[in-house]
N, C-alpha and C positions, 0 to 999 in steps of 0.2 A: 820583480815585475808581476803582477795582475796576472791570472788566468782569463782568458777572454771566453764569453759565453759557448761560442763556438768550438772551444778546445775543451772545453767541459762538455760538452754535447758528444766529440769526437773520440772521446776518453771512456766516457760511459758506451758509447754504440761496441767502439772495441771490446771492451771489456765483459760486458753482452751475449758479446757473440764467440767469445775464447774463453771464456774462463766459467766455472760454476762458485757459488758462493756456498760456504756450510760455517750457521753460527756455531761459534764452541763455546759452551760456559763453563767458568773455571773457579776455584775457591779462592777467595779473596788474597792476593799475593801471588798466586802461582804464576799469573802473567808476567809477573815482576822476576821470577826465579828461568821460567824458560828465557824473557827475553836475555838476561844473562847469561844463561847459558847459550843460547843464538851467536851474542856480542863474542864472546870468548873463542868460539869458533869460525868466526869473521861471515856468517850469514843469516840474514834475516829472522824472524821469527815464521813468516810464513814459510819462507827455505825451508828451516829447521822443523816446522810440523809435517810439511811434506814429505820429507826426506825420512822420519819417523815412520810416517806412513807406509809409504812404500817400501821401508826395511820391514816391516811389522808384515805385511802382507806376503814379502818375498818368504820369509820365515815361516810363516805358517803354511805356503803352498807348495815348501820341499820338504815340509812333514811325511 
């Protein structure tokens, strides 16, 4: 079924207003190797960058 203009509309306004966006540029293939590794462990590839994140950050701030 079709997205309707307005659910497109109502998708971005969300998304807007909860979420931040940050490009990441990556050497040719490596998207291909994370999202694998994402798949393997049954969550996304945004999941799995986040979840990096936020162990990486946790790690450094009980230095």
């Amino acid at each position: 079924m079709p997205v309707s203009k307005a659910q497109i509309k109502a998708t971005t306004k969300y998304e807007t207003a909860n979420y931040d966006k940050v490009l990441l540029r990556l050497p040719k293939g490596k998207r291909a190797e994370i999202k694998a590794h994402a798949d393997e462990h049954g969550e996304s590839v945004n999941g799995f960058i986040t979840r990096a994140i936020e162990n990486q950050i946790a790690k450094d701030t009980t230095v």
